[in-house]
Each structure stands twice: as C-alpha cells, then as structure tokens.
VOPAGU-2260 file (C-alpha; in pm, 1 decimal, decimal comma):
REM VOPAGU-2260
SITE   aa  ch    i         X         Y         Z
SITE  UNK   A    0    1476,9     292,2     137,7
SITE  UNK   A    1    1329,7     473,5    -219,6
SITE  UNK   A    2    1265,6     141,5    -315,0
SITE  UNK   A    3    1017,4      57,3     -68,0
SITE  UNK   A    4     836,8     359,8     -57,1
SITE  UNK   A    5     810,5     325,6    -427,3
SITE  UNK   A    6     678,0     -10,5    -433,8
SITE  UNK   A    7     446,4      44,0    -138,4
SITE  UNK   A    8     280,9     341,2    -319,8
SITE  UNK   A    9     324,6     349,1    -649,9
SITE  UNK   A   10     389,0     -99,3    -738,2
SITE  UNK   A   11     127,8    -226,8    -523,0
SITE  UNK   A   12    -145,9      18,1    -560,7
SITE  UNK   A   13     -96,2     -30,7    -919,2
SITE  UNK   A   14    -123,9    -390,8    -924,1
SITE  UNK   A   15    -399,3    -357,5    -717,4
SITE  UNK   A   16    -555,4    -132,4    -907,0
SITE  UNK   A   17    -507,0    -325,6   -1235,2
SITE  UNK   A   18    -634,8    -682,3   -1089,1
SITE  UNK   A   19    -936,5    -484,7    -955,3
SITE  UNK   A   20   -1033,0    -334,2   -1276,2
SITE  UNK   A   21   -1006,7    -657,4   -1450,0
SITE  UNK   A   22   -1221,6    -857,6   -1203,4
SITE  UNK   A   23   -1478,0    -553,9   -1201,9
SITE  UNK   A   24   -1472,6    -633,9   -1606,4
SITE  UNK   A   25   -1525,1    -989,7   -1555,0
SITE  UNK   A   26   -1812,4    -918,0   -1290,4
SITE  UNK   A   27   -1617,9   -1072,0   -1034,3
SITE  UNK   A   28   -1666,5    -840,4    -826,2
SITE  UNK   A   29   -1917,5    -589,3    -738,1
SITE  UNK   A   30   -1794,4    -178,2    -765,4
SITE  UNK   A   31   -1752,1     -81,1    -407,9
SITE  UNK   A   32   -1569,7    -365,4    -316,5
SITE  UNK   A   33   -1306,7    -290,2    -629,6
SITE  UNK   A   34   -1288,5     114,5    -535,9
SITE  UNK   A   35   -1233,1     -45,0    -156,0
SITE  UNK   A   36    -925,1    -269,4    -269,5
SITE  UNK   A   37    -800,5      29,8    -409,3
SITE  UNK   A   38    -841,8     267,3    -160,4
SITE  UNK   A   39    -722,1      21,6     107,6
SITE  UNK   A   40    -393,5     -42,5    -129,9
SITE  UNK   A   41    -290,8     326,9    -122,3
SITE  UNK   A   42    -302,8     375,8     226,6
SITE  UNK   A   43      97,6     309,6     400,4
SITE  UNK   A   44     103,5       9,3     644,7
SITE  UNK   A   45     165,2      64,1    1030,4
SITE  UNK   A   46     453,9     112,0    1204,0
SITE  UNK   A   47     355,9    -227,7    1418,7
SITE  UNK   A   48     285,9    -462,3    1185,6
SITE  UNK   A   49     628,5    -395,3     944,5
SITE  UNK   A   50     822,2    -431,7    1322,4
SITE  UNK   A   51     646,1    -753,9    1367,4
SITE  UNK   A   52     702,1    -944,5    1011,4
SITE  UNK   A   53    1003,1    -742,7    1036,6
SITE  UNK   A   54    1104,4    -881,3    1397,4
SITE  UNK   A   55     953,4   -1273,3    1272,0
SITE  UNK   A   56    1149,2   -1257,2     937,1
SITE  UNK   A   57    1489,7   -1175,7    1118,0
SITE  UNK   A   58    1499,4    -861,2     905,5
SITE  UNK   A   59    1727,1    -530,8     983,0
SITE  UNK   A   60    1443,9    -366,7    1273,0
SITE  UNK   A   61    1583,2     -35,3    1249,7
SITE  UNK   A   62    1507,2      17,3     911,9
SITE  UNK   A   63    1181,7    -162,1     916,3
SITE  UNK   A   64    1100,5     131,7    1186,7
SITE  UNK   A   65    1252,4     428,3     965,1
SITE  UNK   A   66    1054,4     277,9     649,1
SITE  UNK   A   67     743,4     272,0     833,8
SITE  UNK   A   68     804,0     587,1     991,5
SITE  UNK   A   69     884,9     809,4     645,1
SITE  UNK   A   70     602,1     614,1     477,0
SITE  UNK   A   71     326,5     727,5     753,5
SITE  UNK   A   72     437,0    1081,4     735,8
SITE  UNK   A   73     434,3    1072,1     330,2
SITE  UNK   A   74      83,1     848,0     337,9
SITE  UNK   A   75     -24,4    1214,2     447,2
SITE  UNK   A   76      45,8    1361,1     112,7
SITE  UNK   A   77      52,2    1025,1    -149,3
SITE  UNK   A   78    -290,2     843,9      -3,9
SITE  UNK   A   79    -546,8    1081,0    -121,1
SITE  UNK   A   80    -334,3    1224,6    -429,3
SITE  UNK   A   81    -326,8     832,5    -538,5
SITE  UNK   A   82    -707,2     785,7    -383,5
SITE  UNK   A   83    -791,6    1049,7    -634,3
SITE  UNK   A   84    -589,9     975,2    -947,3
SITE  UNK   A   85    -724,5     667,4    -977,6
C-alpha cells in the first residue's frame, strides 16, 4: 500500500515533471501546457476509475478501493505541497 502512494505522488509527478521540463527546453511545448501536465500529475486519481481498471484487470478490488480511498484523503495535504515545490 506505501508503495503506491509513493509512486502515485512522489514517481509519477516526478517523471512528469522531468519529461515536461525537457520538452519545455526543446520548445516542444508551450509553458502552460508543461505547468498543466504537472499540476494534473500531482493530483490522486478517483476512487472510480482505479475500481474500474481495477475490476477489468482482475486485480484485488478491495485494495484498489482502500488505495484510492487513503490517496484522496492525503491528495488533501500532498497536491498543493507538490503543486508548489515544483
């Protein structure tokens, strides 16, 4: 359960982060669109969508549910701390 927290705060927003930077360098994209990948990347998915990949993938639902559930209630705190470190 850390594990996925971790990676859906602090991995993917990262990566995110990282590959938007670079393609702002490049000019491959313009600046709102890069800040907007990032912002979009912080932000914890919903509770419906990880029961439906969840549900589709054959995965464990109950702790798809719980995952999504502690990550919406800590998206409260992390999302605008990570919004405004980066």
């Amino acid at each position: 359960n850390a594990f996925v927290q971790v990676f859906n705060f602090g991995v993917d927003s990262s990566v995110v982060f990282g590959v938007s930077r670079l393609l702002l360098k490049w000019k491959w994209l313009q600046e709102p669109l890069a800040n907007g990948m990032v912002v979009t990347s912080c932000l914890s998915m919903t509770i419906n969508m990880v029961l439906v990949l969840t549900k589709s993938s054959g995965g464990d639902e109950a702790s798809a549910i719980f995952n999504a559930s502690v990550g919406n209630m800590m998206g409260v705190i992390l999302s605008p701390l990570l919004i405004l470190g980066y």
